[in-house]
C-alpha positions, 0 to 999 in steps of 0.5 A: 869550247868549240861546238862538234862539227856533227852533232853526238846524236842522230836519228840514224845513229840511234837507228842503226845501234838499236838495230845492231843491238836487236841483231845481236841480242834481239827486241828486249835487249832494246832500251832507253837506258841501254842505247844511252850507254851504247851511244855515249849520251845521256838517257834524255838525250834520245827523247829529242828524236824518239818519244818511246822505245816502241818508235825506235823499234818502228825505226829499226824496222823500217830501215830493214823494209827500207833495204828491200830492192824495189827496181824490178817494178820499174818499166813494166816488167812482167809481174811474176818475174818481178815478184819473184825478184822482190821476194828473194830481196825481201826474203834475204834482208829478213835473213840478215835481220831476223829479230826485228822481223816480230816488229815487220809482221805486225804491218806497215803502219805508219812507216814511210818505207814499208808503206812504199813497199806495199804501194810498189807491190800493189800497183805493179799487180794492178798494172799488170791487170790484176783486179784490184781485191786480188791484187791485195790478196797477192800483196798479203800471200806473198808477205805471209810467205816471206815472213814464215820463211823468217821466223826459223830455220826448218833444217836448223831445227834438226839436232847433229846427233844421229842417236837422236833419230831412232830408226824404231821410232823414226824409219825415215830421218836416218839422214837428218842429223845432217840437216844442220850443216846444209841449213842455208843449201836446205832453206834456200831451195825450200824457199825457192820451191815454195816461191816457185810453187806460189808463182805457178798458182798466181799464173794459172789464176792470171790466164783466167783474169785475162781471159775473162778480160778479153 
């Protein structure tokens, strides 16, 4: 019998089914043997790409840092507007991918395409004149907030059922059992209120840094 053209198993195809499996049923639905099935091969077969179920966990989260735009720190454009770019990019591929977040919050460890993301976001502070401590300080603030902003959805929280909110022990949530059909209106603008707030801090703390520099 002739040999396949492409090869039944790949990197990227175990990849990319371990992060449909991690989107759909989240981290403990990933398995040696569960993969195996989904991929049509033997368990075995994946140990020739991948040593552990943890390096494949890596590998997922790794191709979601990977999905995060990093252009707009290209050609020294002004740090708060590229900030803010990015944030909105690694904010939205976070939202498509919310399991695998757990994995990202650890740190970029040894993985190539969070590690480029963390290089982008420092040298473009440093280039734009930020000291080099607080430009790591930048780098960290600004993760933390994207990655809270992942782990849940404040309006979602909230139940549909308005006998829930009490007016004798709530007074001020007559209006929050409508939250969870504005959850995305809800999240995006609380997102962009906190970045924003964010960025006029940083602003604030950079006229001093210039200042001082001059």
């Amino acid at each position: 019998m002739a040999r396949p053209r492409k090869p039944l198993l790949s990197t990227d195809r175990i990849v990319a089914t371990a992060r449909e499996l991690v989107d759909a049923e989240g981290l403990a639905a990933v398995s040696t043997r569960r993969l195996a099935a989904e991929l049509g091969v033997s368990g075995p077969s994946l140990y020739n790409h991948f040593r552990t179920k943890d390096e494949i966990l890596e590998a997922v989260a790794d191709s979601v840092s990977a999905q995060v735009d990093l252009s707009m720190f290209e050609g020294g454009r002004n740090w708060r507007a590229a900030l803010h770019d990015w944030a909105v990019s690694y904010r939205a591929a976070l939202r498509d991918h919310p399991n695998i977040v757990p994995v990202l919050a650890q740190g970029p460890g040894r993985r190539p395409a969070a590690l480029r993301l963390a290089d982008a976001v420092y040298g473009a502070m440093v280039e734009a004149g930020w000291p080099p401590p607080q430009a790591t300080s930048i780098g960290a603030l600004m993760r933390y907030f994207i990655m809270g902003s992942a782990l849940g959805s404040f309006a979602g929280g909230f139940v549909d059922d308005q006998s829930a909110y009490d007016p004798a022990d709530y007074p001020h949530l007559g209006q929050a059992h409508l939250l969870p059909d504005r959850q995305e209106k809800i999240d995006d603008r609380a997102f962009e209120t906190g970045l924003t707030a964010l960025l006029d801090g940083l602003e604030r703390q950079y006229e001093r840094v210039a200042g001082a520099a001059r």
